[in-house]
Each structure stands twice: as C-alpha cells, then as structure tokens.
C-alpha positions as CSV (number, residue, x, y, z in Angstrom):
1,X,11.5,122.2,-169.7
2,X,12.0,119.1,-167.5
3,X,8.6,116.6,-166.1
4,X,7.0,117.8,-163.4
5,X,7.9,115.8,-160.4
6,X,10.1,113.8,-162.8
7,X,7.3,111.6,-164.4
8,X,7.8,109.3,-167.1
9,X,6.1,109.2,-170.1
10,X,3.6,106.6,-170.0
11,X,2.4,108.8,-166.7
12,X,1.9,111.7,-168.3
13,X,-1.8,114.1,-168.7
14,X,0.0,116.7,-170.8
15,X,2.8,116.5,-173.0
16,X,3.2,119.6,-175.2
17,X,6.4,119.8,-177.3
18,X,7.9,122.6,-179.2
19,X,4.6,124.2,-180.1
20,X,4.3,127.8,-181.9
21,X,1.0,129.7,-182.3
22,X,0.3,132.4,-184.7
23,X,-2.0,134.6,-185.4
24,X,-1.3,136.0,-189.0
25,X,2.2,137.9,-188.4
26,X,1.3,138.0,-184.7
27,X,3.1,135.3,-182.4
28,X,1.5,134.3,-178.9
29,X,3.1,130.9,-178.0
30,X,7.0,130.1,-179.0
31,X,8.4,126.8,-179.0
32,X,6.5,125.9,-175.8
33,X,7.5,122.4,-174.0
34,X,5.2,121.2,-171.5
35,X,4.7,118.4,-169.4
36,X,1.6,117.9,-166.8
37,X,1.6,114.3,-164.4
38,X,-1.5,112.3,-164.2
39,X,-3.0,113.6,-161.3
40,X,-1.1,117.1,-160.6
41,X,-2.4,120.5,-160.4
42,X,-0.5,123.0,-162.7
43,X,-0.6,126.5,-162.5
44,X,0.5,128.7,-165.3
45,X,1.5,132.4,-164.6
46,X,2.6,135.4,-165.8
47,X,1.0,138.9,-167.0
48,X,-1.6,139.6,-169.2
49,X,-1.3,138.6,-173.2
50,X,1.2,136.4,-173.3
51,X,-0.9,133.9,-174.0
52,X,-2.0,132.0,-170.8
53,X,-5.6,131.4,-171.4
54,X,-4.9,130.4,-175.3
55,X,-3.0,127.5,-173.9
56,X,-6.0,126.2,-172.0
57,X,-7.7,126.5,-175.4
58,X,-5.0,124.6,-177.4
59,X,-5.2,121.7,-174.8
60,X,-9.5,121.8,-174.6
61,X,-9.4,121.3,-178.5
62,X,-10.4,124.6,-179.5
63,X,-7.5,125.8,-181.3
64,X,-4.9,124.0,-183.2
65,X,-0.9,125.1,-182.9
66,X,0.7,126.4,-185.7
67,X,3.6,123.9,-184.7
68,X,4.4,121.5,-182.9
69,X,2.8,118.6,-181.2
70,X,0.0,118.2,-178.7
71,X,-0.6,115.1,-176.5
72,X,-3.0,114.0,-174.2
73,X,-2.8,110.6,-172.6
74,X,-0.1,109.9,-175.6
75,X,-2.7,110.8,-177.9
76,X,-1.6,113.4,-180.2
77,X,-4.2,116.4,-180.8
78,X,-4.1,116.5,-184.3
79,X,-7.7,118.1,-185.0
80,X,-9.9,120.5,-183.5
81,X,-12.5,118.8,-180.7
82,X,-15.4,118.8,-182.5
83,X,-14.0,117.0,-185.1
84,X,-12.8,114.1,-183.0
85,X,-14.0,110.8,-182.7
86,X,-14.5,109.9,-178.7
87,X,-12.5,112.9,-177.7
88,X,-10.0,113.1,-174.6
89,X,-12.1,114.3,-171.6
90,X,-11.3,118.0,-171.5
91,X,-13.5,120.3,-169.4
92,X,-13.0,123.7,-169.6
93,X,-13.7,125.9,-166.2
94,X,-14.4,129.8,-167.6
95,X,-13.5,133.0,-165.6
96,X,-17.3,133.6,-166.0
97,X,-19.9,131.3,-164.8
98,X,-21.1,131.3,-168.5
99,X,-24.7,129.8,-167.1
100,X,-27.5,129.8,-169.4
101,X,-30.2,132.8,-167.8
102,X,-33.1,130.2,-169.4
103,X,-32.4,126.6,-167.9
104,X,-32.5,126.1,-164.2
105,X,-29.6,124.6,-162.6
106,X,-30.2,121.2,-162.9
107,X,-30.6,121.9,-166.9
108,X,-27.7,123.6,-166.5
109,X,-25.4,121.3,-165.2
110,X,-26.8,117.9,-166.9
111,X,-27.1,120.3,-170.8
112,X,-25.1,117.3,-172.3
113,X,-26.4,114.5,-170.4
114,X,-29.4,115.4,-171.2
115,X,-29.0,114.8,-175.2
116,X,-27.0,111.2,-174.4
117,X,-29.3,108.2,-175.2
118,X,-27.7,106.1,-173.1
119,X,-29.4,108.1,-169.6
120,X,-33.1,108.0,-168.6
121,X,-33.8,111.4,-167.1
122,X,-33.5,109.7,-163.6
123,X,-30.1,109.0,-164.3
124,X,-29.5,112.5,-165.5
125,X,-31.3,114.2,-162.4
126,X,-29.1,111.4,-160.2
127,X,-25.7,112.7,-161.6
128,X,-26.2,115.9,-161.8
129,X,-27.6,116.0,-158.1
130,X,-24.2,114.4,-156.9
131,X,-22.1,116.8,-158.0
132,X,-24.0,119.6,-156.6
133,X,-24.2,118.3,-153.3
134,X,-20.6,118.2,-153.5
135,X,-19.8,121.2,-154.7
136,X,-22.2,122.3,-151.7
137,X,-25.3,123.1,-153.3
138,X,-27.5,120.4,-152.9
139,X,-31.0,121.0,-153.1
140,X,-31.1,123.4,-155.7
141,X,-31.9,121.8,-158.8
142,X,-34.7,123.7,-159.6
143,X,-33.6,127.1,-158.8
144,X,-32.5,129.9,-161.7
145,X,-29.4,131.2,-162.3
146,X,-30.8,134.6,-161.3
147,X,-31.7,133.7,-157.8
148,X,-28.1,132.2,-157.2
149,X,-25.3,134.7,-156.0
150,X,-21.8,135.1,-157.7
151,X,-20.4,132.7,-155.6
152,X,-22.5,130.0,-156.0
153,X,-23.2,130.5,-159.4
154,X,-19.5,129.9,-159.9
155,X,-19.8,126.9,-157.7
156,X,-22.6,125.4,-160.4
157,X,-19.6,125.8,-163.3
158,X,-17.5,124.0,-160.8
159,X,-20.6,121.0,-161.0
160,X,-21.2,121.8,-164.8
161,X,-17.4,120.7,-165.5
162,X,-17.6,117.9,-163.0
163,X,-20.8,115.6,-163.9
164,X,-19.8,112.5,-165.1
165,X,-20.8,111.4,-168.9
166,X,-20.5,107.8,-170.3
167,X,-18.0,107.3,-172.3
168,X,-17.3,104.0,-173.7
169,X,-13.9,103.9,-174.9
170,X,-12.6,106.8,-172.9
171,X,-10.9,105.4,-169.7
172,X,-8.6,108.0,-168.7
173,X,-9.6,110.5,-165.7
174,X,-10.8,114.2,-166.9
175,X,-8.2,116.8,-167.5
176,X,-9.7,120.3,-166.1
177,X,-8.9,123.4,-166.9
178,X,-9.6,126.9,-164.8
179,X,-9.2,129.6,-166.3
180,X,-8.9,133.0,-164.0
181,X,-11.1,131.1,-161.4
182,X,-10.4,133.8,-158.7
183,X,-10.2,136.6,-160.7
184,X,-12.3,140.1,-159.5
185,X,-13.2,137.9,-155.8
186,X,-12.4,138.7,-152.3
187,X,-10.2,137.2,-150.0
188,X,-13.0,135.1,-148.3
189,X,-14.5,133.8,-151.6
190,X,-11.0,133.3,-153.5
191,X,-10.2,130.7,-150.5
192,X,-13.3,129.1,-151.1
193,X,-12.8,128.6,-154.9
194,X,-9.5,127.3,-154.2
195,X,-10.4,125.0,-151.8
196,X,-13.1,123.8,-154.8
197,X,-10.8,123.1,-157.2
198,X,-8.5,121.2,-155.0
199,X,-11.6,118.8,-153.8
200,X,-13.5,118.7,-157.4
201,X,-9.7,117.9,-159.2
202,X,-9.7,114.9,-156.4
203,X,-13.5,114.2,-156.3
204,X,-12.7,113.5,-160.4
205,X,-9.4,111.8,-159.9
206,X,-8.3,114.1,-162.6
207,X,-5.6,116.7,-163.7
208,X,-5.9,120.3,-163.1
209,X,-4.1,123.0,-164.9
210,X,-4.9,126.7,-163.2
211,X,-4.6,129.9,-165.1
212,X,-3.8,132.4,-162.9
213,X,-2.8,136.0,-161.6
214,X,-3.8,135.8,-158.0
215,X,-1.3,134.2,-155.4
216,X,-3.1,132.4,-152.8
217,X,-4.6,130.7,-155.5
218,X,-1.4,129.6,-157.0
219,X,0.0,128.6,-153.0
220,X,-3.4,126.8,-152.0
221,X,-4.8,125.1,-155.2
222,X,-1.9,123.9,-157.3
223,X,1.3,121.8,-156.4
224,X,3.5,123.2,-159.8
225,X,4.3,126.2,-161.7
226,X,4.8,127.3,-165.0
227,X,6.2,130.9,-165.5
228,X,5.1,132.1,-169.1
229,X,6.8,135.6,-170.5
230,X,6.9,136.6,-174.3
231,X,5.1,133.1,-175.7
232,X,7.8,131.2,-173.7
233,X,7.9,129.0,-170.6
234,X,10.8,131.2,-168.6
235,X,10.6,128.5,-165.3
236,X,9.6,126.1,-164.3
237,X,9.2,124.2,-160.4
238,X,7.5,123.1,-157.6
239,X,4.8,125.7,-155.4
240,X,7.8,125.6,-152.8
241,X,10.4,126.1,-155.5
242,X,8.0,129.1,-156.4
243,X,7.9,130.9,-153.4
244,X,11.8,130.6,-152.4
245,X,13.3,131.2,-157.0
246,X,15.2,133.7,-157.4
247,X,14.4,133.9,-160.6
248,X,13.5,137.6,-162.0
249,X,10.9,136.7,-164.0
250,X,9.1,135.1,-160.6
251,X,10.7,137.5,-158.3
252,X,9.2,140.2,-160.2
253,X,5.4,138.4,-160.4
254,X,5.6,137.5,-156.8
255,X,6.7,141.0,-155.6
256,X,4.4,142.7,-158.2
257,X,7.0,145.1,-158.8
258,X,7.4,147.1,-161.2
259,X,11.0,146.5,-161.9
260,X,12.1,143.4,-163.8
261,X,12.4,141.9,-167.6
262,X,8.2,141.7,-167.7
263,X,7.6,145.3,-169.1
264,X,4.2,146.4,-170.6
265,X,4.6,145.9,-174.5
266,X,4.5,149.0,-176.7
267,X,2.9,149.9,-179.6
C-alpha cells in the first residue's frame, strides 16, 4: 500500500512491511504493508476479528509478527517492549478505562512517574495536574475512580496516556494508539471523545492510529483510512477519499449493509 499523504521515509511514525501473524494454524494478519506520517491520525476499519486491535498490539510492543518487519521512527521492532532498552514511546489508549478501583486519580495518571527517580513528587503532582486540566478535569486529583462517571473516567485514560515521562535518549514525539475509543457511547459523548483525541494527539505533537467501528469517529478524529478484511489491508485513502470510494469493501462498511465481500466467517 502506498505512504499516506505521500511521505518519505525519513518522515515516517509507522512503517510496517509484509508482516504475517499467526496463531498456531490460525492466521490473523497477512502480508500487511503499512505506512503512518509523523504527525497523522490513522484510522483502521473493518469488522470484527480480522485483527484490528492485534495491530495496535504488534505496534505497542506486545506481540511480535510471525513475519515481517516492524518500524518505528526507522527503528525496527525486533523484541517484545519489555525487553527493550529505552523503548519507542508507545501509549496504548484501551476501549476500557482500565483505572485502578484503589489509587485516586492523580495515582492513577502519574503510576509510572511515580517509580522514576529522576521526579520529586512535586514534579509528579505538576505533570500529572497538566494534563488533566487539559483533558478538562482539573481539580480532581484526589478524587476515586468510583466517584467519576464513564465519561470522565475515560477522559483520565485520555490523561493517563498523555503525561509526559523523561526520557533521555528518546526524542521522537509519542505514537498513540485508541483502541474502540467510542465504542458502546452516545452520540453526545462519542463527539466529545473524538474531539479529545484530536486535541490530546496535537497537545502531544504525536501520531495517532484509531481502531474503529463507529463513523463519526472515523470522519471527525482521523485524517486517513486503512480498510482491513481477511488479515489484509483491502484500501487505502484519505477521510475524503473514504466517504466518496467506491470500493465494496468500504461501500459495504459505510452503508452497513449486509451485502458485500465482508461475510460473517463460518465454522
């Protein structure tokens, strides 16, 4: 598949080439090719199983491909995260909140600053209070997980992923990843998630790549599209491209018909 908005190499986030995943005789990703721009905000769609949300894994450092290459920043991926040294700054946005019930917010969002020896717990309390004031939540530090709503518990994920670490040798802005960040929400709440990851992707100066069924959230909060069907990327283009393709594969997503080459598999 071609570069997104025709970026050259040395401007590349993402470059994933030819990869293959395999579970025992089972095959979820085939001969992928990807390529994500410094600074754009990727959406990758398609039904459910075909392997969507194990790409965001592959590129966090959680899984390795049973062929192919990885890169990040030109950096090939050639172990799992926590067995790199100074790892690529991944951060990985769940469908679920995934807050810890026990630690108030402000432990919440600064749980790794809090073990780096290079912060005081000033520092820590300064960072973390940053982001949640601009994910909108400032002044709640101290508050539980329990007393938040949905929504805003979502929006301390959103602050979790964001607050900046030290890194010494890592210059490169954060790559984020959301995965199903609208899923199960209404209308009202999915346009406020979607206007989050737009302004958290640009508050980090980073690159966003957006799992995804729902459509607004693919119109609003991304700028390119990936169609993935049976392992493989089918198309590829811009949101605009997107909405116009006459693609089946998109035609049939879009429409949420019925009728098309996506069929459920069987048996």
């Amino acid at each position: 598949m071609g570069r997104p908005s025709g970026a050259a190499a040395e401007e590349l986030a993402i470059q994933v080439r030819d990869v293959d995943l395999r579970f025992g005789r089972k095959s979820v990703l085939t001969n992928l090719n990807l390529d994500v721009g410094i600074g754009q905000k990727v959406a990758i769609v398609g039904p459910s199983g075909t392997g969507k949300s194990t790409i965001l894994r592959l590129l966090a450092g959680l899984l390795l491909p049973s062929a192919g290459c990885i890169s990040l920043y030109g950096r090939p991926q050639t172990y799992l995260r926590e067995d790199q040294d100074n790892p690529t700054d991944v951060r990985l946005v769940f469908q679920s909140p995934a807050l810890l019930a026990s630690l108030s917010v402000a432990e919440n969002v600064g749980f790794i600053l809090r073990h780096s020896q290079q912060l005081s717990p000033a520092d820590v309390r300064a960072r973390v209070s940053r982001v949640l004031e601009e994910v909108g939540l400032k002044g709640i530090e101290d508050l539980m997980p329990g007393q938040l709503s949905g929504g805003m518990q979502k929006r301390v994920s959103f602050a979790r992923a964001l607050v900046e670490e030290p890194r010494s040798d890592n210059h490169h802005p954060p790559i984020l990843l959301f995965d199903e960040p609208t899923a199960g929400l209404d209308p009202v709440a999915c346009t406020r998630i979607e206007d989050m990851i737009v302004k958290t992707t640009e508050f980090a100066g980073g690159t966003a790549v957006v799992v995804s069924h729902v459509m607004s959230t693919v119109l609003r909060a991304t700028d390119y599209v990936i169609m993935l069907y049976g392992g493989c990327a089918q198309w590829e283009g811009s949101v605009k491209e997107f909405e116009v393709t006459d693609n089946p594969y998109v035609r049939q997503f879009r429409s949420a018909s019925l009728e098309g080459p996506m069929q459920p598999e069987v048996g």
